[in-house]
C-alpha positions in Angstrom: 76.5 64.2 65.3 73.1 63.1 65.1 72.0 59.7 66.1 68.1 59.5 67.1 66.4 62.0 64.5 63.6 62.7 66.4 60.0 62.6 65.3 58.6 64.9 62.5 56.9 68.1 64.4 55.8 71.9 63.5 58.0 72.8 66.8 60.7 74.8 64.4 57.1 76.4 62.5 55.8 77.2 65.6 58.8 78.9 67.1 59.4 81.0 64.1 56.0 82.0 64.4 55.6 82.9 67.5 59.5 84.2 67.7 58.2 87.5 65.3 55.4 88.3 67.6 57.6 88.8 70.7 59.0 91.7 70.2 55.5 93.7 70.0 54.5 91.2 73.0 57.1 92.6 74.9 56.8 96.2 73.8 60.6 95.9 72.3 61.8 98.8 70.1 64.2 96.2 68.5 63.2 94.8 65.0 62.2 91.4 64.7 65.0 90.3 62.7 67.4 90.4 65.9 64.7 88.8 68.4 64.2 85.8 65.7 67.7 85.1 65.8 68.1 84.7 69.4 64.9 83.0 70.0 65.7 80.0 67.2 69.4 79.9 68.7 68.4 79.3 72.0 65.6 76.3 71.0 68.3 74.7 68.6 71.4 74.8 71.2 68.7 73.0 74.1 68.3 70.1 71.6 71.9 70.4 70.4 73.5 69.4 73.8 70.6 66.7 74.6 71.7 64.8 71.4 75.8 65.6 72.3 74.8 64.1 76.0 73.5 61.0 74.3 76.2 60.7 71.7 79.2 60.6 74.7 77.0 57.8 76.5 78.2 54.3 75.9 74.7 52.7 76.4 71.0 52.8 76.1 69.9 56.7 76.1 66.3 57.6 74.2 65.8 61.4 73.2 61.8 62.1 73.2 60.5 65.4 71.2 57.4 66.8 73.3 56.2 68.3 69.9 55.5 65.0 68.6 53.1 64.3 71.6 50.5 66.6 70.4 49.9 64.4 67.1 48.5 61.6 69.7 46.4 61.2 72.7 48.5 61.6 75.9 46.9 60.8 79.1 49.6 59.7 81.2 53.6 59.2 81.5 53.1 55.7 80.2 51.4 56.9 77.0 54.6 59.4 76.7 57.4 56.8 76.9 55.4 54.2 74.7 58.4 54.1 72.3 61.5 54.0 74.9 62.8 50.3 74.5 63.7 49.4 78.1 60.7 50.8 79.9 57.6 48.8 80.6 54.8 51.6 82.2 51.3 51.0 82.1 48.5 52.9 83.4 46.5 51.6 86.3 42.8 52.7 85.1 43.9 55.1 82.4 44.5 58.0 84.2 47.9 59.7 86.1 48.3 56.2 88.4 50.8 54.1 86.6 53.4 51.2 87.1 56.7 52.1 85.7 59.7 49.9 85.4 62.9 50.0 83.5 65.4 47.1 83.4 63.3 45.0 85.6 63.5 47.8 88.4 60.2 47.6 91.0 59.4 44.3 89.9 57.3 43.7 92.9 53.9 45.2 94.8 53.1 47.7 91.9 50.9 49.5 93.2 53.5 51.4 96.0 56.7 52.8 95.8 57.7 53.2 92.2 60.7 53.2 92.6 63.9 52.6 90.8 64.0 55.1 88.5 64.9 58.4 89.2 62.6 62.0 87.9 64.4 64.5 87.5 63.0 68.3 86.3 65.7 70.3 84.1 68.3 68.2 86.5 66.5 69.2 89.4 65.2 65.7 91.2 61.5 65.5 91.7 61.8 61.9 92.9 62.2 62.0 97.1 65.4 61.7 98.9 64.7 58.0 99.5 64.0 57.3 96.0 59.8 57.0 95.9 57.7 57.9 92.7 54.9 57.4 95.0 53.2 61.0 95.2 53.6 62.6 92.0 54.7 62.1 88.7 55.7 65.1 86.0 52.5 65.8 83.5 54.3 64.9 79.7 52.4 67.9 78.2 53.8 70.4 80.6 57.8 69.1 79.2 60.0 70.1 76.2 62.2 67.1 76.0 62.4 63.9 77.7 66.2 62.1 78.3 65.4 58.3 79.3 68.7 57.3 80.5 68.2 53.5 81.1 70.2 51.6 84.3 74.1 52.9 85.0 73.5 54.9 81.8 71.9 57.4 84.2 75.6 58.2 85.7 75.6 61.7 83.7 72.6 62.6 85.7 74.3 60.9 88.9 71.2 58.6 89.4 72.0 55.9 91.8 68.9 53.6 90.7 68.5 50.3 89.1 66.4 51.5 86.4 68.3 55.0 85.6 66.7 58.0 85.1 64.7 60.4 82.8 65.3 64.0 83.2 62.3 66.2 81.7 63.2 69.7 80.5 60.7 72.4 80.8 59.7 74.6 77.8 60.2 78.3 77.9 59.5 81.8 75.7 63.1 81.0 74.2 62.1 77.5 72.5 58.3 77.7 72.3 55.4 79.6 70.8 54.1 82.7 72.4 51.0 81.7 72.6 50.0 78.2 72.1 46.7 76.4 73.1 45.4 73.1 73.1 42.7 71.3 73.6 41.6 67.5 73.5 38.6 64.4 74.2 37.1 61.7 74.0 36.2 58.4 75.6 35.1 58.1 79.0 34.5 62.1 79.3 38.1 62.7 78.5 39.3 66.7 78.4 42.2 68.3 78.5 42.6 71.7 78.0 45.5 73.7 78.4 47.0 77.7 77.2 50.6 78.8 77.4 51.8 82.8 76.6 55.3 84.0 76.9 57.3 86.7 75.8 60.8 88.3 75.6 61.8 91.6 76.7 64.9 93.5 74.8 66.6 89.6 75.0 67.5 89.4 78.5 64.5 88.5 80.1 61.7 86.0 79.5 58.8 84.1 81.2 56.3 81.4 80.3 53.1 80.6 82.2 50.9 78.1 81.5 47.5 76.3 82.8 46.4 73.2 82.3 43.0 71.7 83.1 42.3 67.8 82.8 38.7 65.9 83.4 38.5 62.0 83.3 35.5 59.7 84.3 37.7 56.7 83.8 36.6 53.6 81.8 35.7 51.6 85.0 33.8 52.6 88.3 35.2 55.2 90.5 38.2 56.2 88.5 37.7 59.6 88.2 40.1 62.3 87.8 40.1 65.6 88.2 43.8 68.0 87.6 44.5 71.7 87.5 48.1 72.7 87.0 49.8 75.8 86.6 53.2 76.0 85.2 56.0 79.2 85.1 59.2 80.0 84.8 61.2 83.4 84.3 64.2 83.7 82.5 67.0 86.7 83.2 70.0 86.6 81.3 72.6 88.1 83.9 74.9 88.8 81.0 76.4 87.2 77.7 78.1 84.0 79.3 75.4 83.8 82.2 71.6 82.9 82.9 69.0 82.2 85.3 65.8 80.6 85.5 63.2 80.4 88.1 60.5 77.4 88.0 57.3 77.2 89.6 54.7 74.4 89.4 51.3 74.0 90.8 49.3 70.9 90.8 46.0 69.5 92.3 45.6 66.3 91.6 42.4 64.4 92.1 41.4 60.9 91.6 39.0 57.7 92.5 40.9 54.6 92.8 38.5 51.4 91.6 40.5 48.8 93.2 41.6 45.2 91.6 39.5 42.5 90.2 39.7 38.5 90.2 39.6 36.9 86.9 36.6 36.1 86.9 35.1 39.1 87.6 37.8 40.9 85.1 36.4 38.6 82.3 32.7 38.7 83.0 32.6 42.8 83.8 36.3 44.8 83.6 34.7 47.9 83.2 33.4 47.0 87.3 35.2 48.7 90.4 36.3 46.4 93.4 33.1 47.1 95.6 35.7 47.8 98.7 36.9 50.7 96.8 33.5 51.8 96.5 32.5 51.1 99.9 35.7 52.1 101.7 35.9 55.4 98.8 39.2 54.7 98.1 41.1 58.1 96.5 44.7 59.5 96.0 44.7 63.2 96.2 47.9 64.6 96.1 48.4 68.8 96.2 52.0 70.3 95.2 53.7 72.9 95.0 57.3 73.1 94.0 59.9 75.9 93.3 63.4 75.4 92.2 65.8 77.7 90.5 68.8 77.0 87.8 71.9 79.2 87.1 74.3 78.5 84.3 77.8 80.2 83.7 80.0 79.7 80.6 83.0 80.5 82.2 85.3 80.4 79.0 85.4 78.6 75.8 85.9 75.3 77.3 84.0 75.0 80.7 80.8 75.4 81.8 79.1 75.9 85.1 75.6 74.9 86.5 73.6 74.9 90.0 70.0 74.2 91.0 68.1 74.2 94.2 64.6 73.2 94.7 61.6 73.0 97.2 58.4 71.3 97.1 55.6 70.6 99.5 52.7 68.5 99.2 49.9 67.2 100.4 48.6 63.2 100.5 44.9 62.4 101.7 44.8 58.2 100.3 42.0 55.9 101.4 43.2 52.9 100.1 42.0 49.7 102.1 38.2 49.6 103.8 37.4 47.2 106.5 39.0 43.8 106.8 36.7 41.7 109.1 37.2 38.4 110.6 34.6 36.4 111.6 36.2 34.8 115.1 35.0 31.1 115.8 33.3 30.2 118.8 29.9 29.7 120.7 27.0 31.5 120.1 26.8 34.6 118.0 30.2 36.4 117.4 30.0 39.5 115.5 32.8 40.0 112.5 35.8 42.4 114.0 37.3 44.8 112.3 41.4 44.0 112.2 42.6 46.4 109.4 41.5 49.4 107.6 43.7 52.1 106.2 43.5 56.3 105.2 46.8 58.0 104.6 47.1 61.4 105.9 50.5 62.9 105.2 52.3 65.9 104.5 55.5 65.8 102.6 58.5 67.9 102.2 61.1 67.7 99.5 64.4 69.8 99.0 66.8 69.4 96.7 70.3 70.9 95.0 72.1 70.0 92.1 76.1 71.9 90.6 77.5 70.7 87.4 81.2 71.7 86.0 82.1 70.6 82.4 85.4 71.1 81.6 87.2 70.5 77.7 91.0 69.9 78.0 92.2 69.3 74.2 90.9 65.5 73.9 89.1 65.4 77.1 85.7 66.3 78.1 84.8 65.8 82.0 82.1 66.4 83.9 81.9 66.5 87.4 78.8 66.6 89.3 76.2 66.2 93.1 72.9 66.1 93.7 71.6 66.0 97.0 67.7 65.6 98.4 66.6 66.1 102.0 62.8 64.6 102.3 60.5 64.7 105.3 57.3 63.1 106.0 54.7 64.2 108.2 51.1 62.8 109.7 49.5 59.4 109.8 47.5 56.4 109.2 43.6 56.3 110.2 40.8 53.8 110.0 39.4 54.2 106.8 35.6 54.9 107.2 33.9 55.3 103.6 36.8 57.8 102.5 37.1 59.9 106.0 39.4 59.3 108.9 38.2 57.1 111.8 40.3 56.9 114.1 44.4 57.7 114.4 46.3 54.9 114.4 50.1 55.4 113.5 51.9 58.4 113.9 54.6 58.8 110.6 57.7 61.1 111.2 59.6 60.1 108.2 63.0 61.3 107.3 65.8 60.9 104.4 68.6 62.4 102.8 70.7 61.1 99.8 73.9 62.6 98.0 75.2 61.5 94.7 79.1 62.6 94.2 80.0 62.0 90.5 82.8 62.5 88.0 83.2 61.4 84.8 85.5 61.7 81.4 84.7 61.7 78.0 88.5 61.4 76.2 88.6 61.6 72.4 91.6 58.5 72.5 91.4 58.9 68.2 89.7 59.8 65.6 87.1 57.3 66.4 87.2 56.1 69.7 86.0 57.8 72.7 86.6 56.3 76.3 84.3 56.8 79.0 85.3 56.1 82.5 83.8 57.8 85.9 82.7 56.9 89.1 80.0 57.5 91.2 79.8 57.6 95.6 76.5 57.6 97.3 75.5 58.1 100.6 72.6 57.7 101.9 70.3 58.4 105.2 66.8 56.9 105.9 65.0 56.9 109.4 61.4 55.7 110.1 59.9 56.1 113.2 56.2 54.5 113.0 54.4 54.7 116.5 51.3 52.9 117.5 48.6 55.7 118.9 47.0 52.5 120.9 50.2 51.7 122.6 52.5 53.8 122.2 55.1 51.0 120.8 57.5 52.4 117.8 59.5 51.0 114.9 61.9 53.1 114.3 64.6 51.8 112.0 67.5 53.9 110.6 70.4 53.3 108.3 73.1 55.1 106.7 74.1 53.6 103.1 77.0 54.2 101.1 79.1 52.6 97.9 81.1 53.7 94.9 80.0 52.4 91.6 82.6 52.8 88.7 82.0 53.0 85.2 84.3 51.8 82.0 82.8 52.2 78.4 83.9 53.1 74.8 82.0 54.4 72.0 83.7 53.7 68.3 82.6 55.9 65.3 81.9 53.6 62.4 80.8 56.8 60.4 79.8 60.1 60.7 76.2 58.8 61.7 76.8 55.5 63.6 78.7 54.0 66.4 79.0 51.4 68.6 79.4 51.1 72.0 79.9 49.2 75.3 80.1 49.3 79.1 80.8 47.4 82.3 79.0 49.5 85.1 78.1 49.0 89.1 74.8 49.7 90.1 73.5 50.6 93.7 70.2 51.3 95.0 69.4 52.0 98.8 66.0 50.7 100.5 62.7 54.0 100.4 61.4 54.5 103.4 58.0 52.7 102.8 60.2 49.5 101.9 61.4 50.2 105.9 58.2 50.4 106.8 57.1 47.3 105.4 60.1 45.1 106.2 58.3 41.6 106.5 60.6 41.4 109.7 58.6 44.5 111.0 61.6 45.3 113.8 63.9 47.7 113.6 66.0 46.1 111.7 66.7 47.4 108.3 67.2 46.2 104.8 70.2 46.5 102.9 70.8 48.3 99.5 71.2 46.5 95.9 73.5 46.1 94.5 75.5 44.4 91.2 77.7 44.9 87.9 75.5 45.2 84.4 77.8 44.5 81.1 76.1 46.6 77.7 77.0 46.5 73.9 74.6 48.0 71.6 74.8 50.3 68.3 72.9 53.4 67.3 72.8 55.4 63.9 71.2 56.6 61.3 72.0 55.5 57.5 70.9 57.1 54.1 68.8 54.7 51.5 68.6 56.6 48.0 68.6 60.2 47.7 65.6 60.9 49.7 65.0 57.7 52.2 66.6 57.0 55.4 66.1 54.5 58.4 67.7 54.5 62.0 68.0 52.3 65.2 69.3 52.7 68.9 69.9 48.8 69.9 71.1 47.8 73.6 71.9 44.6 74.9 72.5 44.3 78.5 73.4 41.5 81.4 73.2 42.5 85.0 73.6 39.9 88.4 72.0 41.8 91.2 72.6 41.1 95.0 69.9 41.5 97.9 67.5 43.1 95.4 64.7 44.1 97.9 61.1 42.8 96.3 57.7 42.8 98.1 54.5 40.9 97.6 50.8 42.3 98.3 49.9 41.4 102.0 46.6 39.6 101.4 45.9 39.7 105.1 46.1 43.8 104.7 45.7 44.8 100.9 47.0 47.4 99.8 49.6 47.4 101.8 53.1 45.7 101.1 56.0 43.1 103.0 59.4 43.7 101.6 62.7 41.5 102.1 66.1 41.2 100.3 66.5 38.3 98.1 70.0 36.7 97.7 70.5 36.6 93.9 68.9 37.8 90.9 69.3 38.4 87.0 68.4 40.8 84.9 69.1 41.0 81.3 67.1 42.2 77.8 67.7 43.8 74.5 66.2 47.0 74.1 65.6 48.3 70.2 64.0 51.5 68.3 63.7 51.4 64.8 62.4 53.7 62.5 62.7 55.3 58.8 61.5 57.7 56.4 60.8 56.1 53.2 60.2 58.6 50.2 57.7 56.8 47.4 58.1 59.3 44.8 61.4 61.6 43.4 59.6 64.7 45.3 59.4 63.2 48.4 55.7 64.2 48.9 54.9 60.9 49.5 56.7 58.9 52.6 56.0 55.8 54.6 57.6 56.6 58.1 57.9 53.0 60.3 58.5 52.9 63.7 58.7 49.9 66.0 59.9 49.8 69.6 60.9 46.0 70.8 61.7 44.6 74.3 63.2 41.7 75.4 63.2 40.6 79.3 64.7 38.0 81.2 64.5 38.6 84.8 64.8 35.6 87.1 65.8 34.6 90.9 69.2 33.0 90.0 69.1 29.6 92.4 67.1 31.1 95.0 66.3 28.9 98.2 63.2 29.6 97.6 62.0 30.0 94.1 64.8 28.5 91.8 65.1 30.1 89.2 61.7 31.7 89.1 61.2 34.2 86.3 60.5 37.9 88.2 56.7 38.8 88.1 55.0 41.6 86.2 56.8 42.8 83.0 56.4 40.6 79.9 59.0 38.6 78.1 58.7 40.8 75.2 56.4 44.1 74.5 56.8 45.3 70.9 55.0 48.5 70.1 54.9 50.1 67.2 53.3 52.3 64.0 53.1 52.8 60.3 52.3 56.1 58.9 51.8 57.5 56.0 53.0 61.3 55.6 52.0 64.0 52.9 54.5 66.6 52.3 50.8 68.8 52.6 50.9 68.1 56.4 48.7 64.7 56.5 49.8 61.5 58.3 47.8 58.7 59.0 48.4 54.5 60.0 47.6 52.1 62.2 48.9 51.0 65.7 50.1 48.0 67.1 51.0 46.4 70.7 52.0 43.0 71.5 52.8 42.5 74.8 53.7 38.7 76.3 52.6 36.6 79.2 53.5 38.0 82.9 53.7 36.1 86.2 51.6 37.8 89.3 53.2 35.5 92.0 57.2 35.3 93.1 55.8 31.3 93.2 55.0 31.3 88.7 52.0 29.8 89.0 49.7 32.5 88.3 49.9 34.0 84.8 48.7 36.8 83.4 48.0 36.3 79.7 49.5 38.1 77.0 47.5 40.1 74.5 47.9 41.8 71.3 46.3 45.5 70.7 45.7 47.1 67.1 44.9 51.2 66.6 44.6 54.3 64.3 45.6 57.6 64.5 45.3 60.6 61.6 45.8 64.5 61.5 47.2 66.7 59.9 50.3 69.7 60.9 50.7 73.0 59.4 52.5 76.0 60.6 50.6 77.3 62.8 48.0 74.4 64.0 48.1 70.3 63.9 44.8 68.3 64.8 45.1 64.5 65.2 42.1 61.9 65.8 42.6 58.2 67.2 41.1 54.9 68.3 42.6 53.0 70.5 42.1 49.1 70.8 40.2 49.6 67.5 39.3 45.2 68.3 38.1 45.9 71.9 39.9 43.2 73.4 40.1 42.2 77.2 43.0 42.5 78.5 45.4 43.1 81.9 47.1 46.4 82.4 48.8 45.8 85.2 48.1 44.2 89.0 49.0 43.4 92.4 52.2 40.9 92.8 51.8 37.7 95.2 54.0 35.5 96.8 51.6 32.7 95.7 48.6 34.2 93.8 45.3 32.2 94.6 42.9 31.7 91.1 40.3 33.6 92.5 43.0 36.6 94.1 42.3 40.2 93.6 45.0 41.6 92.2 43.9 42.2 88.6 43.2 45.9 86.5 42.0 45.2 83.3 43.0 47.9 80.4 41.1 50.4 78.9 38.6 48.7 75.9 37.9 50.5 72.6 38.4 54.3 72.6 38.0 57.3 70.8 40.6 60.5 70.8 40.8 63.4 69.3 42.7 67.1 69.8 43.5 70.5 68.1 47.2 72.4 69.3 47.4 75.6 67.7 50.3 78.4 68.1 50.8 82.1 67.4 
């Protein structure tokens, strides 16, 4: 049953393509005709069970096609998930740093953890064991599919977040071309450049490999970036009921950080960089490597077996606040003091495992599941002199682990109704220990966590192509270690998890109009009460650097809704008008707060509507404009500083063919001013520095071609 049809790609062309080349890549003495077979199997039976995972889920789930991302200009996670409702993801200066929420998760000092929704790498987790985005995000290019499983929807993945979970799935020789290049440019010194080759041998083994190269001046002051990545795996089919797959992934990530602006200055010259980032050379350069390994048993007709371990190690050198001075009253002549710079110098260390049993019984289908993460951080803080260390300051031995137990059941109850119940139990482990190199003096708090979030939905079949559905869910999301860190108590106390109950109802289908038209829609409403929801403001006595607390009571509800259709003006259906719109409706608030009332929650909009119109030619040509219109956000806790809302308009053209696609595209084709995202206040002054305005006018254009 299909409910999402994905977005028109050559992905199928290109497979076939490159599917008759393997066997003389691999020096098979097979015919072709065999190697074909097997190849397209394998690409439609991936896709097959990501849209069967969607249809059993009784709530907000968006299936993205990575084909379709090589028809537009891609330059960071945010650009990917531009048309999942639910998710509001920006980038900071258009390059890899971005602010991602989803269902009003890390509604708070945007710049740090990003946290509250969980990354996860063909089900392996590539956020930490305490839940932080902060290091290093998955390139979209480098992906096959995207799942965006929004808040408790996320339980099929075991995700104990507020904002869910996405799971990316890598591509390999079995569903992609065997050779395949692509390259791309444009504004600000934009290239991106990357070559994959892969092969099968006599249909039990495979690999992919593929390098990726990526230049960026950045369309303000000191926001380069500079990437090389190198992506494998290697496939062995053990025999005809099991497999295994080795990953590996290399990155070196390097990038220029220009700081925030006040309004003024973001009207009068956004394209500036805060002249403390120049002056203190503030960077995030972030070198990984990761390997992790999947094996998968059907162990009859009816049940399946899965398990995954990985490993990754990385590197963190972040200058990210110069010299705070303070000029001491007093008589005669007293020199400004230094009270606060900061360089992060850390070394991380991530481990993680993952076993999934599906079992069919007649008119059940249950899954039962754990994933588990061990993290460790290493190093320190130093003065920050002009980008090098100055001095050691705080020693950082940072540990956490986390384990998600889950089980759930998918029972057939008729012909169309399916219930859905499962629960979840976390547990969870963090420990800081912080100690001050001047004095010796540590904080060193330390937790354990643990809850068990059940789950009750049902999903009723109005056709063959639609359902409805709903759900009552728990959610549950411990404190990261930096929120430890930054506990506005600073003692080693610690903070405690969220925590609430979220109620969803939505529909999604598809449904035919005349012979050759059709249109579809994947429509969520949700209502959640949250309990000690931990938030934290920007320290304006330390930028860059956050306070965190737990706050009683909050609420957070929207709709979430993707529409699109495929419109046929003529009886050959050579002519079609394909629509698309994504729409988001927020209302996050304090609910009768001591402090704020009921404040609306900072930084995501009260609505962001995105959307495009194209016109397609069955010859391969597409072309329409771009829209975003995106509402007014609060930067302070307090409501009185708003950001303004603003309304974008683009273009994009190209044209697919079996073997090659080339798109071109202008982006904010008015050249309006306007705030990506920014730094969140308790009380944001009118001259505060917490703004990063978006990227102005730009020009894109790129070339994919396969073999």
């Amino acid at each position: 049953m299909r409910f999402l049809p994905l977005p028109c790609s050559p992905g199928y062309f290109s497979l076939l393509c490159g599917a008759a080349l393997l066997p003389a890549i691999a020096n098979a003495e097979d015919n072709a005709k065999p190697e074909l077979e097997t190849v397209a199997v394998y690409a439609r039976q991936l896709q097959s069970d990501l849209l069967r995972e969607q249809a059993l889920t009784p709530g907000g789930v968006t299936l993205i096609d990575s084909d379709s991302l090589y028809q537009r200009n891609i330059g960071s996670m945010a650009d990917m998930l531009r048309f999942a409702p639910g998710i509001w993801s920006e980038s900071t200066s258009g390059s890899d740093g971005l602010f991602i929420s989803s269902r009003g998760s890390n509604l708070d000092a945007t710049a740090y953890d990003m946290n509250g929704i969980k990354l996860l790498q063909d089900g392996l987790p590539v956020t930490t064991a305490d839940g932080n985005n902060h290091n290093r995000l998955i390139d979209p290019l480098s992906t096959r599919y995207a799942t965006v499983a929004r808040g408790a929807n996320a339980l099929t993945y075991g995700a104990s977040t507020l904002g869910g979970a996405i799971n990316f799935e890598s591509p390999t020789a079995r569903n992609s071309a065997a050779v395949q290049g692509y390259l791309s440019g444009g504004s600000d010194g934009l290239i991106n450049a990357r070559a994959s080759a892969g092969g099968v041998v006599n249909d039990r083994f495979d690999g992919l490999l593929t390098l990726e190269t990526k230049e960026f001046e950045g369309y303000r002051e000191h926001s380069r970036q500079a990437r090389d990545g190198v992506y494998a795996n290697l496939g062995w089919q053990l025999s005809e009921s099991a497999q295994t797959r080795l990953y590996m992934t290399y990155l070196n990530n390097d990038q220029d950080l220009s700081g925030a602006l006040s309004a003024d200055e973001a009207r009068q010259n956004p394209d500036m960089a805060d002249p403390s980032a120049v002056s203190g050379n503030y960077q995030k350069n972030v070198e990984a490597f990761r390997l992790a390994s999947k094996t998968s048993w059907r162990l009859n007709d009816y049940s399946d077996f899965t398990v995954g371990v990985s490993w990754e190690e990385q590197s963190l050198y972040h200058p990210v606040v110069d010299k705070v001075l303070v000029d001491f009253d007093g008589p005669g002549p007293t020199p400004a003091v230094e009270v606060f710079s900061l360089l992060i110098d850390t070394d991380h260390r991530d481990a993680g495992a993952m076993a999934r049993y599906n079992l069919r019984l007649g008119e059940h289908d249950l899954l039962f599941g754990l994933n588990y993460g061990d993290n460790k951080v290493t190093g320190g803080n130093y003065r920050n002199d002009g980008g090098e260390r100055n001095g050691f300051t705080t020693r950082v031995d940072n540990s956490a682990e986390s384990l998600e137990l889950y089980a759930m059941d998918r029972w057939q109850l008729a012909d169309n109704w399916t219930l859905v119940y499962g629960a979840q139990a976390v547990w969870a482990q963090r420990e800081v220990s912080n100690i001050t190199v001047a004095d010796g003096s540590e904080r060193n708090p330390e937790g354990d966590y643990d809850h068990i979030n059940p789950r009750l939905g049902i999903i009723y079949a109005l056709n063959d192509d639609s359902t409805v559905f709903a759900n009552v869910s728990r959610l549950y999301e411990a404190p990261t270690n930096f929120e430890l860190e930054d506990d506005l108590r600073a003692s080693n106390d610690t903070l405690d998890a969220m925590h609430g109950t979220v109620a969803e109802i939505g529909t999604r289908g598809r449904q035919a109009l005349g012979a050759d038209s059709e249109w579809n829609w994947d429509i969520a409403l949700y209502y959640a009460r949250i309990s000690d929801e931990i938030l934290s403001v920007d320290d304006p006595a330390a930028p860059g650097t956050s306070l965190s607390a737990n706050v009683d009571d909050t609420v957070h509800a929207g709709v979430e809704a993707l529409f699109g259709a495929s419109l046929a003006l003529d009886s050959r259906g050579q002519h079609r008008i394909e629509p698309r719109v994504s729409v988001t409706i927020n209302e996050f608030s304090f609910d009768d707060d001591r402090t704020y009332g009921d404040n609306d929650l900072p930084a995501a909009p009260g609505y962001a509507v995105r959307g495009e119109l194209l016109y397609r030619h069955g010859s391969g040509v597409f072309a329409g404009p771009t829209f975003d219109l995106i509402d007014a956000r609060y930067a302070d806790f307090s409501n009185s500083y708003k950001v303004d809302s603003y309304q974008l308009l683009g273009l994009r053209a190209g044209y697919t063919a079996s073997r090659w696609e080339v798109y071109a595209e202008l982006k904010n084709l008015l050249d309006e001013d306007y705030i990506a995202t920014f730094s969140v206040r308790d009380s944001a002054a009118a001259n505060a520095e917490i703004l990063n305005p978006g990227a102005p006018f730009s020009a894109y254009a790129g070339v994919c071609f396969s073999l």
